[in-house]
C-alpha positions in Angstrom: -7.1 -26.0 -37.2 -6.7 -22.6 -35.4 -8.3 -21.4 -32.5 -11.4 -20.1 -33.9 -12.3 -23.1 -35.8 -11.8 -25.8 -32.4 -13.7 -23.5 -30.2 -16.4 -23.7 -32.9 -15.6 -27.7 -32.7 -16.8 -27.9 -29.1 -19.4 -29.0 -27.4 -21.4 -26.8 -25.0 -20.3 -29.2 -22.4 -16.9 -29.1 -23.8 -17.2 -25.2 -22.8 -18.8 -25.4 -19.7 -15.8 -27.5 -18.8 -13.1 -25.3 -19.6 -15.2 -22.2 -18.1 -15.6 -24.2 -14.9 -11.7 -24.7 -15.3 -10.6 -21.2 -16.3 -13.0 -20.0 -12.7 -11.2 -22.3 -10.6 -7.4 -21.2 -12.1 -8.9 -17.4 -11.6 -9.8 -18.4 -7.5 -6.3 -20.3 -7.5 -4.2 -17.4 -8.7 -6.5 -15.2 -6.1 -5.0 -17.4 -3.6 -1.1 -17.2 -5.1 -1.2 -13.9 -5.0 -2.8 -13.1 -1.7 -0.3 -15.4 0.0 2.6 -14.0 -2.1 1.7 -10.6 -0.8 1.2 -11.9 2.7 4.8 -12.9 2.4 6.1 -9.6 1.4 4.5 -7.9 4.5 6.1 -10.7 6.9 9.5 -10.2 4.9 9.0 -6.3 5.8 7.4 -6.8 9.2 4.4 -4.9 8.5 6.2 -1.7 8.6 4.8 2.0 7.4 7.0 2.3 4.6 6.7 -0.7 2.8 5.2 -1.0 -0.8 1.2 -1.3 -0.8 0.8 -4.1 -3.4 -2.2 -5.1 -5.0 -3.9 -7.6 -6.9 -4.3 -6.1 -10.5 -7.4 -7.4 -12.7 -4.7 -8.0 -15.8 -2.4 -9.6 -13.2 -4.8 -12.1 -11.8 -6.1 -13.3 -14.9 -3.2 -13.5 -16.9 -2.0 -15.7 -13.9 -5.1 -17.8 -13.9 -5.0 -18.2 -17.8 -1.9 -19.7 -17.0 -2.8 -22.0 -14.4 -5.6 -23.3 -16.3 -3.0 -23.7 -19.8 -1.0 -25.6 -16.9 -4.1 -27.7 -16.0 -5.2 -28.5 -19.4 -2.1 -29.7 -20.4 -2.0 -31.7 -17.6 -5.8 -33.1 -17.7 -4.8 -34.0 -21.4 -1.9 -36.3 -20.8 -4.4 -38.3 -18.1 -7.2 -38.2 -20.4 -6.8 -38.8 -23.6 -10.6 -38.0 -25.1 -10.2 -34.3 -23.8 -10.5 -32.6 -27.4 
């Protein structure tokens, strides 16, 4: 079965799961990335000359996608009627 087929497979509460999942990795890698940028600026003492880093839309979802991949996987070994 390939991906197009099991999405099709769902249920719409199946989907509305794994949006409400995909959301939540999106605000958790928000959060990651915020902090990991607060550390930078401590590690360089808030100086002038630092870098200017910012959270890129491709950075912070391909980070959440992998969070929730990281989630599912994990939700799947504790439940075992996830599809």
């Amino acid at each position: 079965m390939n991906f197009g087929q099991w999405l099709k497979s769902l249920s719409t509460t199946d989907h509305i799961v794994l949006i409400v999942l995909y959301i939540f990795s999106i605000y958790l890698s928000k959060i990651s990335l915020e902090s990991l940028i607060e550390m930078y600026d401590k590690q360089k003492k808030y100086s002038e000359f630092r870098i200017q880093f910012r959270i890129t839309p491709i950075m912070l979802l391909s980070l959440g996608f992998l969070y929730s991949l990281l989630f599912y996987t994990l939700l799947e070994g504790i439940f075992d009627i996830m599809p």
